[in-house]
N, C-alpha and C positions, 0 to 999 in steps of 0.2 A: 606680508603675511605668508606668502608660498614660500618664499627664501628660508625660514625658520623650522617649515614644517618639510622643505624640503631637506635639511641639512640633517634633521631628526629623523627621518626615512633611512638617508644614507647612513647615518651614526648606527640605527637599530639593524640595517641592512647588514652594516659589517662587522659590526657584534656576534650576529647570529648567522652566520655563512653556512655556515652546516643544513641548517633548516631550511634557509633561502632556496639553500641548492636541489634539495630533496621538494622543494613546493615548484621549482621552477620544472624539475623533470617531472613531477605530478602533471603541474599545465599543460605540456610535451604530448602527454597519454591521453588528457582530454580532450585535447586539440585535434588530435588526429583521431578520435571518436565524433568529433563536429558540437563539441562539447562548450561552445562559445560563453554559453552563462559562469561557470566554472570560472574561466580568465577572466571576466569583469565581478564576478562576486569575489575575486580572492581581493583583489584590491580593496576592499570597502574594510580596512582597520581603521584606527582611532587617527594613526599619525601619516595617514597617505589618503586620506580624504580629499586632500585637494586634489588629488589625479582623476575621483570622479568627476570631481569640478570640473578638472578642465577638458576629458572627455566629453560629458554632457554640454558645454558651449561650443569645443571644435566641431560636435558631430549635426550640432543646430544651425551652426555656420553654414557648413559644407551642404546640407541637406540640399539647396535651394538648388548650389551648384552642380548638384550628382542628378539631382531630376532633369536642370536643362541640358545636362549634358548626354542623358540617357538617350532623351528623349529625337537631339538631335542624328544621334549615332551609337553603334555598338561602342562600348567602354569597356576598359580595363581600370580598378583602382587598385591601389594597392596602400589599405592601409592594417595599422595594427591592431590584431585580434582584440584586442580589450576594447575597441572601441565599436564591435561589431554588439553585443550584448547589452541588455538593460531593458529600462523602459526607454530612455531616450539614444538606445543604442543603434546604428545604423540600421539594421534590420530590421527592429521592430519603427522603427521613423520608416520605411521605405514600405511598409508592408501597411502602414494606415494613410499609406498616398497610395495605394492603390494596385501597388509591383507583387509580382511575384517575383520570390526570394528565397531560394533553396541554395543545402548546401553541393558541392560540388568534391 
């Protein structure tokens, strides 16, 4: 299922390079606004759906792991913006366990 809608991502991806580029440096401006919903709403087209898929299970995975590890000690993560955003986006999940979560 992802293999197909992944290949159709890349096919639309490099079709449309121009626009790609000009959304990617838009991302760029929000990002450095702290503009986190922006990079997870851009992703939600018709043919890259599965990406919130798999953001939404990597970030319900991870969750369990970021609290024990919080919890044991100061932490550094490092992952990617898109997956900080949503309902089920790292920050909103950290923020109804209880953390305080700002940006920095």
């Amino acid at each position: 299922m992802y293999g197909q809608n992944a290949f159709t991502y890349l096919s639309n991806f490099i079709d449309n390079i121009d626009i790609e580029l000009e959304l990617y440096k838009r991302g760029l401006k929000e990002y450095a606004k702290h503009n986190i919903n922006y990079l997870y709403y851009s992703q939600l087209r018709p043919e890259t759906q599965f990406f919130t898929d798999i953001l939404d299970k990597r970030n319900l995975n991870w969750l369990p792991k970021i609290k024990t590890a919080i919890k044991k000690e100061s932490c550094f993560f490092a992952i990617g913006a898109a997956h900080l955003a949503g309902n089920n986006g790292l920050v909103n999940l950290l923020r109804k366990e209880g953390f305080v979560v700002t940006p920095y």
